[in-house]
mmCIF file of the N, C-alpha and C atoms, coordinates in Angstrom:
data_MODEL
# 
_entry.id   MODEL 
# 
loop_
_atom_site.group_PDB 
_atom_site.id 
_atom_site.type_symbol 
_atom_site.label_atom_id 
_atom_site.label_alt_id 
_atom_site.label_comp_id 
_atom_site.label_asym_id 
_atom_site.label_entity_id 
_atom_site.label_seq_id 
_atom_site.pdbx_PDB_ins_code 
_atom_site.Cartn_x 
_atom_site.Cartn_y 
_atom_site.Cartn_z 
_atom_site.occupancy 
_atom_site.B_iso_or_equiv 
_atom_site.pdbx_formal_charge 
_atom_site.auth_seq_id 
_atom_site.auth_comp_id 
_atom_site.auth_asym_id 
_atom_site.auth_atom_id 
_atom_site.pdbx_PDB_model_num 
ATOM 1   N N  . UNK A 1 1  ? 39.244 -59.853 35.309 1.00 0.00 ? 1  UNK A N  1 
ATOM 2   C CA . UNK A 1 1  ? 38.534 -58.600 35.531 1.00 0.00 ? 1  UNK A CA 1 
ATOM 3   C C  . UNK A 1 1  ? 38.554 -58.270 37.020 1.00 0.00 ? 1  UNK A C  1 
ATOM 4   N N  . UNK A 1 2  ? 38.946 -57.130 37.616 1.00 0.00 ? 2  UNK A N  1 
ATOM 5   C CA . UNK A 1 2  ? 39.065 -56.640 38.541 1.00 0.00 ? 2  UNK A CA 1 
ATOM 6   C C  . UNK A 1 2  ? 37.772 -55.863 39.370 1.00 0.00 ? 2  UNK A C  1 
ATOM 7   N N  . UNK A 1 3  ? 37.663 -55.780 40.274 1.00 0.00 ? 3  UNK A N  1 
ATOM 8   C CA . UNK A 1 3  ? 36.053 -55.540 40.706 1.00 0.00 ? 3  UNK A CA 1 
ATOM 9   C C  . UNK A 1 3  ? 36.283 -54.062 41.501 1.00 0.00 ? 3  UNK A C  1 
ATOM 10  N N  . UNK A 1 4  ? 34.790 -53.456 41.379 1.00 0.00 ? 4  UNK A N  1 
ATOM 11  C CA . UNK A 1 4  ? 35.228 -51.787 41.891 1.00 0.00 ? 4  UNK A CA 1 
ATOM 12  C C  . UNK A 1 4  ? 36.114 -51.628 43.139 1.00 0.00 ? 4  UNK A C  1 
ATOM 13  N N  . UNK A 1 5  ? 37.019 -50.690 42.900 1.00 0.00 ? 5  UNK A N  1 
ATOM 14  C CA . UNK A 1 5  ? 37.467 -50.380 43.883 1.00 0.00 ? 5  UNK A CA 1 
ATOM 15  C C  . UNK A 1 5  ? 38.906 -51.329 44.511 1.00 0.00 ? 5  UNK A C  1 
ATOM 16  N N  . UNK A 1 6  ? 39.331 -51.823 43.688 1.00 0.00 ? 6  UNK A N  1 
ATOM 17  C CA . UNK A 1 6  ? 40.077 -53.091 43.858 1.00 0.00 ? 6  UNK A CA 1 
ATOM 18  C C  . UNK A 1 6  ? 41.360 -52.890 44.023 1.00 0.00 ? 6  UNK A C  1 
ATOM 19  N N  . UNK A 1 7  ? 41.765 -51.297 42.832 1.00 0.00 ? 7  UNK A N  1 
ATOM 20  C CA . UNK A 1 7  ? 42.833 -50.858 42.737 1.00 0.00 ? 7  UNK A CA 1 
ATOM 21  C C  . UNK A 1 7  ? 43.083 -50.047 43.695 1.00 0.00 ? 7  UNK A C  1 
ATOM 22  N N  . UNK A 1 8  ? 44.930 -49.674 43.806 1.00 0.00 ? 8  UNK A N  1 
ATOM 23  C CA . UNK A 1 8  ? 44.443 -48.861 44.862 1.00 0.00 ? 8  UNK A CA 1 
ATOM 24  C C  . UNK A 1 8  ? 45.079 -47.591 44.778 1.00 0.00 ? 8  UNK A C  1 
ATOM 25  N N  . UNK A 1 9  ? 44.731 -46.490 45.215 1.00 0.00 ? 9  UNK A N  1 
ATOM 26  C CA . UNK A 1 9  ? 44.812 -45.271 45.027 1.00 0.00 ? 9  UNK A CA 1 
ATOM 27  C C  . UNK A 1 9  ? 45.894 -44.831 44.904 1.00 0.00 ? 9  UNK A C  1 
ATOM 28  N N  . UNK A 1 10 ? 46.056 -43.747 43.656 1.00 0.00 ? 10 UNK A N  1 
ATOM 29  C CA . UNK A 1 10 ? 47.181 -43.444 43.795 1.00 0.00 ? 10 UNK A CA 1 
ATOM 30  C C  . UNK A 1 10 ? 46.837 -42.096 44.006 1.00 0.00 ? 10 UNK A C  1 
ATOM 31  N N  . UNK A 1 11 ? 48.006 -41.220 44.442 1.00 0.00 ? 11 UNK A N  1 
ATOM 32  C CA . UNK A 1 11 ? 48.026 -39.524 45.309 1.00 0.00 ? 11 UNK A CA 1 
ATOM 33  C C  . UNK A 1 11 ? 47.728 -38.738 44.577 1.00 0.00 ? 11 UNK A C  1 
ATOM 34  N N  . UNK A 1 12 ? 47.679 -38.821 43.294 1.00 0.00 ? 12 UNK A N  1 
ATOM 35  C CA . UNK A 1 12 ? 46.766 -37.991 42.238 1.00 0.00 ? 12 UNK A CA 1 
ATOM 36  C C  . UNK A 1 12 ? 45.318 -38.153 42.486 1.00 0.00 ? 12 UNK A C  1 
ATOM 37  N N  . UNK A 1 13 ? 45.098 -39.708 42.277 1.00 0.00 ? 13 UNK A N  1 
ATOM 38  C CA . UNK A 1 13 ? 43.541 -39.784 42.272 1.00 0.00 ? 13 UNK A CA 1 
ATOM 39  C C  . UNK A 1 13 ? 43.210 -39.152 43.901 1.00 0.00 ? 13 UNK A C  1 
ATOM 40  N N  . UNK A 1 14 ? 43.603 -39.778 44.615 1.00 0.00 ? 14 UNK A N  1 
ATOM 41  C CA . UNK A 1 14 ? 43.721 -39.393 46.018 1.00 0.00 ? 14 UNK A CA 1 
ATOM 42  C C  . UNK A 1 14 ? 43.260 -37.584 46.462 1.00 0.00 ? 14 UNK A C  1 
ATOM 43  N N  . UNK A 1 15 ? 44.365 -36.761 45.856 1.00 0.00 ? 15 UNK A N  1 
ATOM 44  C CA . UNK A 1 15 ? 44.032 -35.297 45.731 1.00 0.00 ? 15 UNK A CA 1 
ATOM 45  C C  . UNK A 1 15 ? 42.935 -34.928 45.162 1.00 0.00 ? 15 UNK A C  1 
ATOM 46  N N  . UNK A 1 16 ? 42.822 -35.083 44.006 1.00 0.00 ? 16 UNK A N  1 
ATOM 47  C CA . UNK A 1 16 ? 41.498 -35.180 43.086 1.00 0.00 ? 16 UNK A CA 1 
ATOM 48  C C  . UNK A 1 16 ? 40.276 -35.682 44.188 1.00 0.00 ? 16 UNK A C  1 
ATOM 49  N N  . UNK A 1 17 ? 39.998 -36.534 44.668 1.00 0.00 ? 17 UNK A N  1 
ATOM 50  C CA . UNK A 1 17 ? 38.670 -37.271 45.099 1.00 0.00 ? 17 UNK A CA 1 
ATOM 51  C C  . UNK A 1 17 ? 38.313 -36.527 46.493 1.00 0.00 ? 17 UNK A C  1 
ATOM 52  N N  . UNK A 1 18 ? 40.016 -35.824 47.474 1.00 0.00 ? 18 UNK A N  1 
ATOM 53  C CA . UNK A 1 18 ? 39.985 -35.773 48.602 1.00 0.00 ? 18 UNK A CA 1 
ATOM 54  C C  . UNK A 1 18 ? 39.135 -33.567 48.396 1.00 0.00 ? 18 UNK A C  1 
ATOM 55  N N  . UNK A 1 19 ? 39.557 -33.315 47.160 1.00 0.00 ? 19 UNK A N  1 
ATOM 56  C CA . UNK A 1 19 ? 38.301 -31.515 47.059 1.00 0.00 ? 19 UNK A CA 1 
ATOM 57  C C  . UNK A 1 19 ? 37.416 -31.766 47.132 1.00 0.00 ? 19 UNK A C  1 
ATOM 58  N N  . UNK A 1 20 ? 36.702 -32.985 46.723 1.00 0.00 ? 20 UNK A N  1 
ATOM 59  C CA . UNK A 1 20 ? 34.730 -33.234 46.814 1.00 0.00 ? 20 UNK A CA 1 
ATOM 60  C C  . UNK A 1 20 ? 34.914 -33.785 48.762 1.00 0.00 ? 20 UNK A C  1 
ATOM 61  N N  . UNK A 1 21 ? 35.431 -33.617 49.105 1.00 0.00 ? 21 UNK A N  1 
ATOM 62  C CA . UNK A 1 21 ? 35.238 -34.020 50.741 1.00 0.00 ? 21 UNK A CA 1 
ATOM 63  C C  . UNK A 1 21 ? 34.602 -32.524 51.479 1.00 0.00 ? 21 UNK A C  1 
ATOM 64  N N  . UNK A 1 22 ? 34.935 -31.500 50.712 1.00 0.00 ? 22 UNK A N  1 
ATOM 65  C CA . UNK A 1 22 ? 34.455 -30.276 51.126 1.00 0.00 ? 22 UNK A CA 1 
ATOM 66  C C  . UNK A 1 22 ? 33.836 -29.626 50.568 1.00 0.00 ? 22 UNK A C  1 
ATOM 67  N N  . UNK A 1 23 ? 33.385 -30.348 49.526 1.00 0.00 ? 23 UNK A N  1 
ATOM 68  C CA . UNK A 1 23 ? 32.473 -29.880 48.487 1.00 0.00 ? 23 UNK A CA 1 
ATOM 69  C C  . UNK A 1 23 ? 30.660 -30.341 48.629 1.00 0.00 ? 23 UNK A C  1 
ATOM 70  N N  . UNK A 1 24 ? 29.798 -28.886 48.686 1.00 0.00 ? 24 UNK A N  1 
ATOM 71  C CA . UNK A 1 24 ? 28.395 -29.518 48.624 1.00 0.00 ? 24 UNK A CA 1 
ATOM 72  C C  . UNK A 1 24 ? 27.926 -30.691 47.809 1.00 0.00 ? 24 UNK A C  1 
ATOM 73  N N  . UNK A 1 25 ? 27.555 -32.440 48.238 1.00 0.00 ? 25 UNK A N  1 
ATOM 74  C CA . UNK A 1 25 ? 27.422 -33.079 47.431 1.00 0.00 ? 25 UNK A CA 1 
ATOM 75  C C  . UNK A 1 25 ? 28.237 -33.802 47.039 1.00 0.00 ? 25 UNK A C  1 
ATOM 76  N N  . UNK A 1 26 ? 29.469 -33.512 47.515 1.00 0.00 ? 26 UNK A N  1 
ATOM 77  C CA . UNK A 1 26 ? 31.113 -34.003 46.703 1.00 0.00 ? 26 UNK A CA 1 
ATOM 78  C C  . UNK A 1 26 ? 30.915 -33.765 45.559 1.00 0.00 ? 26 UNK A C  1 
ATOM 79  N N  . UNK A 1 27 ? 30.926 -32.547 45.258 1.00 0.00 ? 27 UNK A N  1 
ATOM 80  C CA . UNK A 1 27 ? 31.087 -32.332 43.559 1.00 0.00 ? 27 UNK A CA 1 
ATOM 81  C C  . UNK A 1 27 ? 32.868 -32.267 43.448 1.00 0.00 ? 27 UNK A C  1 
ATOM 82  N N  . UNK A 1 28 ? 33.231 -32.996 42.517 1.00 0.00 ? 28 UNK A N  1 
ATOM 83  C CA . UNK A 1 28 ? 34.838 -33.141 42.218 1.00 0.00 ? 28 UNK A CA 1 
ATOM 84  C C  . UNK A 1 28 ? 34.660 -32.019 41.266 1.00 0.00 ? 28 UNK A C  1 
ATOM 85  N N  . UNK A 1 29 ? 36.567 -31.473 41.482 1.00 0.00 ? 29 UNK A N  1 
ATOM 86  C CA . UNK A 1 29 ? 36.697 -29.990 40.281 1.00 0.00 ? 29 UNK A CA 1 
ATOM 87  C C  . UNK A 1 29 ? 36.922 -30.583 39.363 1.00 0.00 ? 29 UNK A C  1 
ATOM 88  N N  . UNK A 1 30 ? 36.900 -30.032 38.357 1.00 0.00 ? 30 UNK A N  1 
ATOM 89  C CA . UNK A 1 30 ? 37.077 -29.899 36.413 1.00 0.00 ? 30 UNK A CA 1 
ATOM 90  C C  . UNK A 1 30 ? 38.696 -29.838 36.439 1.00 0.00 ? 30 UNK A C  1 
ATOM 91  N N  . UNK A 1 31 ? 39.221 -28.593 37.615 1.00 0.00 ? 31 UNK A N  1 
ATOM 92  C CA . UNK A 1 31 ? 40.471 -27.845 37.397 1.00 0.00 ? 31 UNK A CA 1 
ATOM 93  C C  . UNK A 1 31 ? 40.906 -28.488 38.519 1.00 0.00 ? 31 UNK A C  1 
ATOM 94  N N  . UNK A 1 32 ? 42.411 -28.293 38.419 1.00 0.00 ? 32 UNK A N  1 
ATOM 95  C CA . UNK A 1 32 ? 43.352 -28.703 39.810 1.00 0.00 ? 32 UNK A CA 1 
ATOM 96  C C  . UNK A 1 32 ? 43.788 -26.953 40.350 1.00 0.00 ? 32 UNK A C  1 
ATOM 97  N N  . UNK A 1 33 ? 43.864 -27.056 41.711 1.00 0.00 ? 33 UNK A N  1 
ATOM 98  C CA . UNK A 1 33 ? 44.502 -25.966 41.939 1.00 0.00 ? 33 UNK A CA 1 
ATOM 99  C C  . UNK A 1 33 ? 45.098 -25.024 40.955 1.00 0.00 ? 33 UNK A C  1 
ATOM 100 N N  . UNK A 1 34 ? 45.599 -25.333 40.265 1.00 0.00 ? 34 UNK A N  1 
ATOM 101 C CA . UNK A 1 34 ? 47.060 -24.426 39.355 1.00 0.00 ? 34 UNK A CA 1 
ATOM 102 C C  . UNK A 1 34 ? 45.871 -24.195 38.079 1.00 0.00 ? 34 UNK A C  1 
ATOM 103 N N  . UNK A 1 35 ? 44.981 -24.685 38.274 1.00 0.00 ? 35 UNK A N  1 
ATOM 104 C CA . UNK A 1 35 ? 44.052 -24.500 36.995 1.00 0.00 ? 35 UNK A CA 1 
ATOM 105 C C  . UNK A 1 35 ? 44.431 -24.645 35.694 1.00 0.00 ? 35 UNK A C  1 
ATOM 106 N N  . UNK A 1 36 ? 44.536 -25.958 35.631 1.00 0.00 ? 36 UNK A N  1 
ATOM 107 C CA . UNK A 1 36 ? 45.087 -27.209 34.770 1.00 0.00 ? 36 UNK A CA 1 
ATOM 108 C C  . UNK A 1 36 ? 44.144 -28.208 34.674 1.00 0.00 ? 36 UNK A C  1 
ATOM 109 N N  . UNK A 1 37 ? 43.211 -28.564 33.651 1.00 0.00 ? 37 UNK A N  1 
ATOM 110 C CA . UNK A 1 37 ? 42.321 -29.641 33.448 1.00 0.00 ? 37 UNK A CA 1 
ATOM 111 C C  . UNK A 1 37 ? 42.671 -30.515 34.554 1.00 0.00 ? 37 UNK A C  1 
ATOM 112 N N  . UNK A 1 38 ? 41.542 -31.810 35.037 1.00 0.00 ? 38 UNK A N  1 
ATOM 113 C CA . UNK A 1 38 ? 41.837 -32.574 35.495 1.00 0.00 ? 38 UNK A CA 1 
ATOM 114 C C  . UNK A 1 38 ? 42.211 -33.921 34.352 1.00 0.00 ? 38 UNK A C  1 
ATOM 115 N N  . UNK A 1 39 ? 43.016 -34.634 34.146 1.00 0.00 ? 39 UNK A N  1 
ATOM 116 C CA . UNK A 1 39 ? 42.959 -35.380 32.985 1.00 0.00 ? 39 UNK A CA 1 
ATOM 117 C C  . UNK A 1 39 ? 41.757 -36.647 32.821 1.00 0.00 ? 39 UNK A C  1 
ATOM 118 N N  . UNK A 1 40 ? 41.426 -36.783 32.130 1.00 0.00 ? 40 UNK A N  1 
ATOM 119 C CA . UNK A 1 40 ? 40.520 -37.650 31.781 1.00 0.00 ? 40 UNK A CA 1 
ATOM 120 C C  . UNK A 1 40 ? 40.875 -38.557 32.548 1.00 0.00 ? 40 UNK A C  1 
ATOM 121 N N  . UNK A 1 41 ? 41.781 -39.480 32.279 1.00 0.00 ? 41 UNK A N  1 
ATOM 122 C CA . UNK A 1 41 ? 42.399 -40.378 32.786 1.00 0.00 ? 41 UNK A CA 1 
ATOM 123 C C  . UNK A 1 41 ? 42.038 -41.031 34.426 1.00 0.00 ? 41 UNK A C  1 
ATOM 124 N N  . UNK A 1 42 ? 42.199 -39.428 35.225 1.00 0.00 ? 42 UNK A N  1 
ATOM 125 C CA . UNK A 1 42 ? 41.998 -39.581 36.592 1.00 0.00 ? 42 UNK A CA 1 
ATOM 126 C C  . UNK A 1 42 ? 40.773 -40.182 36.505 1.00 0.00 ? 42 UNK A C  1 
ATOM 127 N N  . UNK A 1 43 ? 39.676 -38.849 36.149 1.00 0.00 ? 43 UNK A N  1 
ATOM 128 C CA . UNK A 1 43 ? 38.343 -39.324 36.426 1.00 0.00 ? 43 UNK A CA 1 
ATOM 129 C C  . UNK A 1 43 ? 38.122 -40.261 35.543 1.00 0.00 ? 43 UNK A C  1 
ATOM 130 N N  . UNK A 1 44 ? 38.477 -41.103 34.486 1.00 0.00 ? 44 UNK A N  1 
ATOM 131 C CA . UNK A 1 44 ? 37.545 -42.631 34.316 1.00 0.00 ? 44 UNK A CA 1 
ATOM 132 C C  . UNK A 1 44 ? 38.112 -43.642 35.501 1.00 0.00 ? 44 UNK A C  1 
ATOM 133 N N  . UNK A 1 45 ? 39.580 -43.390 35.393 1.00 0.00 ? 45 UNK A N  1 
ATOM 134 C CA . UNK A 1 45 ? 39.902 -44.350 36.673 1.00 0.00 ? 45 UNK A CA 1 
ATOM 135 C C  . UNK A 1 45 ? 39.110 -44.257 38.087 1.00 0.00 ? 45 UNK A C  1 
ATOM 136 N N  . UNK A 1 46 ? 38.647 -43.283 38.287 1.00 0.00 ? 46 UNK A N  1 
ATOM 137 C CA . UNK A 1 46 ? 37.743 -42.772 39.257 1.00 0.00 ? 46 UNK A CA 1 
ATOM 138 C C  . UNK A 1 46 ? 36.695 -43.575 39.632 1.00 0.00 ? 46 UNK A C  1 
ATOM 139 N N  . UNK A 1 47 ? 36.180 -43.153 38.632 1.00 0.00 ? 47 UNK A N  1 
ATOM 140 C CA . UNK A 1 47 ? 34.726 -43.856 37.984 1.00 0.00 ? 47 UNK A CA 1 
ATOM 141 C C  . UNK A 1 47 ? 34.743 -45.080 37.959 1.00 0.00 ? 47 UNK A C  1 
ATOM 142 N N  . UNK A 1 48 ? 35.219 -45.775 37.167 1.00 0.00 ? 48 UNK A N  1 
ATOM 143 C CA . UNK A 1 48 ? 35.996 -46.991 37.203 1.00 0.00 ? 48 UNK A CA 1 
ATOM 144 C C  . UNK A 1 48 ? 35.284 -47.775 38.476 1.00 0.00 ? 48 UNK A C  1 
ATOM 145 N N  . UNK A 1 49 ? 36.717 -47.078 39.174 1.00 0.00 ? 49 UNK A N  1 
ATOM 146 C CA . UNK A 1 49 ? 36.659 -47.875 40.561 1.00 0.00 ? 49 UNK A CA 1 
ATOM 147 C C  . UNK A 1 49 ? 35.784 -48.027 41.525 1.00 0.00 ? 49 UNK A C  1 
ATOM 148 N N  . UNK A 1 50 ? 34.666 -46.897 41.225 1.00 0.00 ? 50 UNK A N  1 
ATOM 149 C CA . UNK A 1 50 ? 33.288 -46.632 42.037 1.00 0.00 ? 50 UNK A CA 1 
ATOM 150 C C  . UNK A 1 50 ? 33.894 -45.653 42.896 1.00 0.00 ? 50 UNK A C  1 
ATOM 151 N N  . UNK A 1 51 ? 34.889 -45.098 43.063 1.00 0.00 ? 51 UNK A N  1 
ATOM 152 C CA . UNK A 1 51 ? 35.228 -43.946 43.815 1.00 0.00 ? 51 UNK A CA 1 
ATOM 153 C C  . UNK A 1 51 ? 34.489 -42.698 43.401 1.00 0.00 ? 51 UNK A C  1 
ATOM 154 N N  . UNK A 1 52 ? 34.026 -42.495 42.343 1.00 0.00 ? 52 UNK A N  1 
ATOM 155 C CA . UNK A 1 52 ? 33.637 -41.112 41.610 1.00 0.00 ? 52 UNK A CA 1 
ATOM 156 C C  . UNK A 1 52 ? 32.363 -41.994 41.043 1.00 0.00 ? 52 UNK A C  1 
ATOM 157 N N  . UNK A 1 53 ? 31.143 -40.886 40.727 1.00 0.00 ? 53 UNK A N  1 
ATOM 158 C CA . UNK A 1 53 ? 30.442 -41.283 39.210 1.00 0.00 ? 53 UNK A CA 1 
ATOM 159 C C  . UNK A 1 53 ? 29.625 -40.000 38.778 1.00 0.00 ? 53 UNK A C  1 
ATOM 160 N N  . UNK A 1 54 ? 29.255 -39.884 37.536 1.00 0.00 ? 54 UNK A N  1 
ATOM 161 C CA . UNK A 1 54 ? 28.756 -38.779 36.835 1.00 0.00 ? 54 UNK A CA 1 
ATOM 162 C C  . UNK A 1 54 ? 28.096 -38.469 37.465 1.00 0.00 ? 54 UNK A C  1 
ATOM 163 N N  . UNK A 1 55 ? 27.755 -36.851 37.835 1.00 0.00 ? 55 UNK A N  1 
ATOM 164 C CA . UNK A 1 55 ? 26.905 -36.237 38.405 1.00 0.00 ? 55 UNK A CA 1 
ATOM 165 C C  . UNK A 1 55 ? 25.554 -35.740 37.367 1.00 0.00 ? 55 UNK A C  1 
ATOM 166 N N  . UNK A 1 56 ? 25.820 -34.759 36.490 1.00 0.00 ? 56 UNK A N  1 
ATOM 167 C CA . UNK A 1 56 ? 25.250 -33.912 35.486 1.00 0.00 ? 56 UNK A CA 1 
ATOM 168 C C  . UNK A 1 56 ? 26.123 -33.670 34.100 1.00 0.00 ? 56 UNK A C  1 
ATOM 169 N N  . UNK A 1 57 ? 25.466 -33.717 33.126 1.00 0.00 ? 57 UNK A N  1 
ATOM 170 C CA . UNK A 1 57 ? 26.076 -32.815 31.863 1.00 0.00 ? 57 UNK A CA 1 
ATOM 171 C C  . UNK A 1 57 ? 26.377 -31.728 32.086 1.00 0.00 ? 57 UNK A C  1 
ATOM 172 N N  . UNK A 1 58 ? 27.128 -31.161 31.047 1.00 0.00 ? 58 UNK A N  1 
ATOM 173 C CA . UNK A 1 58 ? 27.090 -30.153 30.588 1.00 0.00 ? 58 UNK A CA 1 
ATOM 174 C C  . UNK A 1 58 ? 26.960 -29.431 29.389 1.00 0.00 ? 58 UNK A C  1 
ATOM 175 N N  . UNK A 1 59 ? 25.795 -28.671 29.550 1.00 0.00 ? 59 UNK A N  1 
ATOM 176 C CA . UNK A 1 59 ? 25.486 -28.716 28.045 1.00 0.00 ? 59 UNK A CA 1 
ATOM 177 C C  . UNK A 1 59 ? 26.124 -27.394 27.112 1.00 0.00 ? 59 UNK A C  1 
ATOM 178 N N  . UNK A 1 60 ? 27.016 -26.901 28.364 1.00 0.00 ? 60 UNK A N  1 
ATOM 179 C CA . UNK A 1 60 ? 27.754 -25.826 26.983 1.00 0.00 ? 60 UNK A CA 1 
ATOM 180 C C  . UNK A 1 60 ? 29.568 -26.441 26.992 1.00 0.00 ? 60 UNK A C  1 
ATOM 181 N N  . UNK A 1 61 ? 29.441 -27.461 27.896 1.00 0.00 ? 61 UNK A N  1 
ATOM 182 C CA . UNK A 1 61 ? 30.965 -27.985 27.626 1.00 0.00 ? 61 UNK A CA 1 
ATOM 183 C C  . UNK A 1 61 ? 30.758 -29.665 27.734 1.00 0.00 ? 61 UNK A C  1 
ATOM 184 N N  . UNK A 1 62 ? 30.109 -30.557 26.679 1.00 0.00 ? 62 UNK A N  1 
ATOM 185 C CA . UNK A 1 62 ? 29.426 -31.648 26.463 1.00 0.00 ? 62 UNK A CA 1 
ATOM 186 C C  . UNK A 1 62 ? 30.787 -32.944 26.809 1.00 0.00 ? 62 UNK A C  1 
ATOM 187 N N  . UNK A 1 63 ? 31.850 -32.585 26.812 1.00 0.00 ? 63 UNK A N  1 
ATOM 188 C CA . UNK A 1 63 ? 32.763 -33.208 27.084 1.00 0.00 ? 63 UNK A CA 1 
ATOM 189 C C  . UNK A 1 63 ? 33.788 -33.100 28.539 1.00 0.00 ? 63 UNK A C  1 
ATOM 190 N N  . UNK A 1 64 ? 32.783 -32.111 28.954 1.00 0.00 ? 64 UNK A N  1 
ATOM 191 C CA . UNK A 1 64 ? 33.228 -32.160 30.214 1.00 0.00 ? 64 UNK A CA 1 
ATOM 192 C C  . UNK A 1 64 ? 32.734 -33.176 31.428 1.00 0.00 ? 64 UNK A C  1 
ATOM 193 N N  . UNK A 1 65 ? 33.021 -34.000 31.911 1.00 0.00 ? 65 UNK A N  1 
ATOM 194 C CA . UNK A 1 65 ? 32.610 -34.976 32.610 1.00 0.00 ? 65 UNK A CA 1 
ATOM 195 C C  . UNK A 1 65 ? 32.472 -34.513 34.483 1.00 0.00 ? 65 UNK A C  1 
ATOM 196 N N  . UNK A 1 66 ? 31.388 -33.963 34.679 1.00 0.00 ? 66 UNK A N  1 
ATOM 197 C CA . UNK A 1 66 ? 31.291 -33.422 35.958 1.00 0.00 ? 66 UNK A CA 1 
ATOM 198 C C  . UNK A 1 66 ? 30.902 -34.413 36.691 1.00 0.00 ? 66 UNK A C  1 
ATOM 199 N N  . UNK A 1 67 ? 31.536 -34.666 37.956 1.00 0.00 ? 67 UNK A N  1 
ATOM 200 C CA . UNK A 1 67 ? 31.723 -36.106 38.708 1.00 0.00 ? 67 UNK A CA 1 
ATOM 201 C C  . UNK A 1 67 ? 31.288 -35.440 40.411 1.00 0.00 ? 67 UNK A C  1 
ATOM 202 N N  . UNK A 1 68 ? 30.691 -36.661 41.195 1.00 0.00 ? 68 UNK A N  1 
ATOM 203 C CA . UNK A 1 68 ? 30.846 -36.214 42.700 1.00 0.00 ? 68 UNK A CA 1 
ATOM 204 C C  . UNK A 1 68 ? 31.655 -37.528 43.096 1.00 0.00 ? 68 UNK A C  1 
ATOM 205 N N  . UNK A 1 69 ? 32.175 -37.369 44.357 1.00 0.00 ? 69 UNK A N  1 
ATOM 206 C CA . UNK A 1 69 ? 32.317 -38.664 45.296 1.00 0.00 ? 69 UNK A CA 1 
ATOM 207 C C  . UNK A 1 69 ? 31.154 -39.262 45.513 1.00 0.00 ? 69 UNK A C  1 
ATOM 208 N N  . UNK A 1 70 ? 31.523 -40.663 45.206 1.00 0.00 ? 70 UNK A N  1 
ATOM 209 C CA . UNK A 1 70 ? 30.416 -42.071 46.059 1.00 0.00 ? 70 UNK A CA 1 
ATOM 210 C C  . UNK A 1 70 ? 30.752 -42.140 47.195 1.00 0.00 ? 70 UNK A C  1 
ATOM 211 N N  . UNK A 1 71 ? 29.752 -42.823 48.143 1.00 0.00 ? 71 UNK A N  1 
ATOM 212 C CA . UNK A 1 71 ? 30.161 -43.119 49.600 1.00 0.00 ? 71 UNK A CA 1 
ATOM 213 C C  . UNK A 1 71 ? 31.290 -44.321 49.677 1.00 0.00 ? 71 UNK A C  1 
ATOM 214 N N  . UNK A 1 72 ? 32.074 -44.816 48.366 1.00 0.00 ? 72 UNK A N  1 
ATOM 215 C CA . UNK A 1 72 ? 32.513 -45.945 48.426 1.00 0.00 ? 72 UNK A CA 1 
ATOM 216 C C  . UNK A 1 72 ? 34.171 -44.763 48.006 1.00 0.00 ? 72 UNK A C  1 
ATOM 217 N N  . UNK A 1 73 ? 34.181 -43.831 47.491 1.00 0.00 ? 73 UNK A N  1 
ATOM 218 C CA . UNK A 1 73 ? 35.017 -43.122 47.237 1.00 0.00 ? 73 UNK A CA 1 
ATOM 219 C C  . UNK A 1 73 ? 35.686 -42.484 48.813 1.00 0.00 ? 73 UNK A C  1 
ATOM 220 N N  . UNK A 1 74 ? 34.539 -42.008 49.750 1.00 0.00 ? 74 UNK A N  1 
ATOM 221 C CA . UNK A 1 74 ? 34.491 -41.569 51.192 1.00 0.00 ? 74 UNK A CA 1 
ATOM 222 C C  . UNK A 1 74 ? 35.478 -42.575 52.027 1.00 0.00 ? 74 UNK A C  1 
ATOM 223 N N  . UNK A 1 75 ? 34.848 -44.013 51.862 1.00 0.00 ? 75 UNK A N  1 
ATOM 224 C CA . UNK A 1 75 ? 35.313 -45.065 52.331 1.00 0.00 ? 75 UNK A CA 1 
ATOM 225 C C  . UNK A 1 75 ? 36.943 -44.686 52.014 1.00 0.00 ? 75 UNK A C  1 
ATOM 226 N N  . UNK A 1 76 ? 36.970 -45.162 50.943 1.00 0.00 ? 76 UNK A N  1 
ATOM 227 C CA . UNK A 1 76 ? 38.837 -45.410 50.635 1.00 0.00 ? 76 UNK A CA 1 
ATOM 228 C C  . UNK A 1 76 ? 39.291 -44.189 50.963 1.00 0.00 ? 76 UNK A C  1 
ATOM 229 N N  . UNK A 1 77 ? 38.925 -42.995 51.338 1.00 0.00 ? 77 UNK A N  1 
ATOM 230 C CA . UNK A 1 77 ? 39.851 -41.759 52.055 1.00 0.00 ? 77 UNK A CA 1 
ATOM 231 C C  . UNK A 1 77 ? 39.468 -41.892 53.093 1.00 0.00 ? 77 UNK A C  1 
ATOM 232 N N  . UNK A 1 78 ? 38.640 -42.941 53.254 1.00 0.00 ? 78 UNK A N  1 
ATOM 233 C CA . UNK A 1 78 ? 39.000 -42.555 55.440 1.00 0.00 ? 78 UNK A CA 1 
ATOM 234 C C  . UNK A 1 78 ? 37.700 -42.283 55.732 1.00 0.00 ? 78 UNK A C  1 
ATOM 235 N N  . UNK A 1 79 ? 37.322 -41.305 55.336 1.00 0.00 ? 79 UNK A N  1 
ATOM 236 C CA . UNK A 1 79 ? 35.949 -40.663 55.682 1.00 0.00 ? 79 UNK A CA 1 
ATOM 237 C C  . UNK A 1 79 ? 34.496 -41.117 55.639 1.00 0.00 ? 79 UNK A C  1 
# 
């Protein structure tokens, strides 16, 4: 078992984590630029790693997983 943060970033997750750097709160987007879901995938790996974690529901899109940056997410971009 691998411990948070262990893995290491790849330029997807990277892009993804690096919009909540300018975001009130680090709220991470839903959408990518081109306004294209973000895939699940990213954000559990996210999460996962302690780079990301759930912010709030949503209660008219219950499967939408709205995420901010952790200060441990800050860390691994530098910031």
């Amino acid at each position: 078992m691998t411990k948070k943060g262990s893995h290491p970033l790849s330029d997807v997750q990277r892009q993804w984590l690096e919009r909540g750097l300018e975001q009130p709160g680090g709220k991470l987007p839903l959408f990518t630029e081109d306004g294209q879901s973000i895939k699940p995938a990213t954000v559990q790996s996210c999460v996962k790693n302690g780079w990301a974690e759930p912010w709030f529901s949503n209660p008219l899109k219950p499967d939408w997983l709205v995420c901010k940056l952790t200060d441990q997410g800050r860390k691994i971009l530098g910031n």
